[in-house]
N, C-alpha and C positions, 0 to 999 in steps of 0.2 A: 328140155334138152333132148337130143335126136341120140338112138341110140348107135348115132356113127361117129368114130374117133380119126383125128390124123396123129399119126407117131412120125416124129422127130426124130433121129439120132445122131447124135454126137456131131453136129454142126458148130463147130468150137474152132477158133482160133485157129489151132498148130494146123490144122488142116488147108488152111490157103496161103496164097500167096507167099505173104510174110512169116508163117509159122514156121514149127520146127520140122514138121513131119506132111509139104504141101503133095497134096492130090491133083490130079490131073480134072480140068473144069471144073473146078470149084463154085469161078463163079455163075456159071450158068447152071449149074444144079441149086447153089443159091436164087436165084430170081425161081426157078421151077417152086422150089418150097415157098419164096412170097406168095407166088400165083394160087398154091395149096392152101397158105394159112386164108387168104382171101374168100376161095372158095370155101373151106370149113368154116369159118366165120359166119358168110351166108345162108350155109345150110345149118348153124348152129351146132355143130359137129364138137365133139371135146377136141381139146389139141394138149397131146402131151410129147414133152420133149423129155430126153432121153440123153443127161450129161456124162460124160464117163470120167471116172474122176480116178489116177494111179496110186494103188495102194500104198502107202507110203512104207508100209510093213515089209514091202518086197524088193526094199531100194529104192533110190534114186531112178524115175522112168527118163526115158528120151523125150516122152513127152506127154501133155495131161496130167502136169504134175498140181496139187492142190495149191490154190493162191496165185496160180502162173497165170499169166495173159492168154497164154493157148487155150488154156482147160475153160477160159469163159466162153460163153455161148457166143455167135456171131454178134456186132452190135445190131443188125439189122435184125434181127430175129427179137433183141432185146427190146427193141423199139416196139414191136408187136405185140410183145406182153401188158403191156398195159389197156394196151386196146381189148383184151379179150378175159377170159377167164383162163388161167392156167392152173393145170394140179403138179 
């Protein structure tokens, strides 16, 4: 293994389209991060992703709450985990 990493973050659900909490071009920062795991891949890179999960100690969140369809990882990213090695 190379000692170069791609980090992930909080690529989850509530963030697009349909979520609770969507961001502005989602999905084309989406296909940029394919084109990333691709590359890291290639070059045998670590790939860690990076899920943010709402405390549940702090309340009820607006969004990223634990078990919620938002708080999982995109499916397209989930498709990728099997192809590779993830920590």
């Amino acid at each position: 293994m190379s000692k170069k990493a791609l980090v992930i973050i909080d690529l989850q659900n509530d963030y697009f389209p349909e979520g609770k909490y969507p961001l502005w071009n989602t999905e084309q920062t989406l296909e940029n991060i394919e084109t990333a795991i691709e590359l890291a891949k290639k070059d045998d890179a670590l790939i860690v992703h990076v899920q943010h999960i709402a405390d549940p100690a702090m309340g009820l969140a607006p969004f990223f709450n634990q078990g919620s369809e938002g708080a999982e990882i995109h499916p397209h990213i989930m498709q990728q985990r099997q192809k590779v090695k993830w920590l």
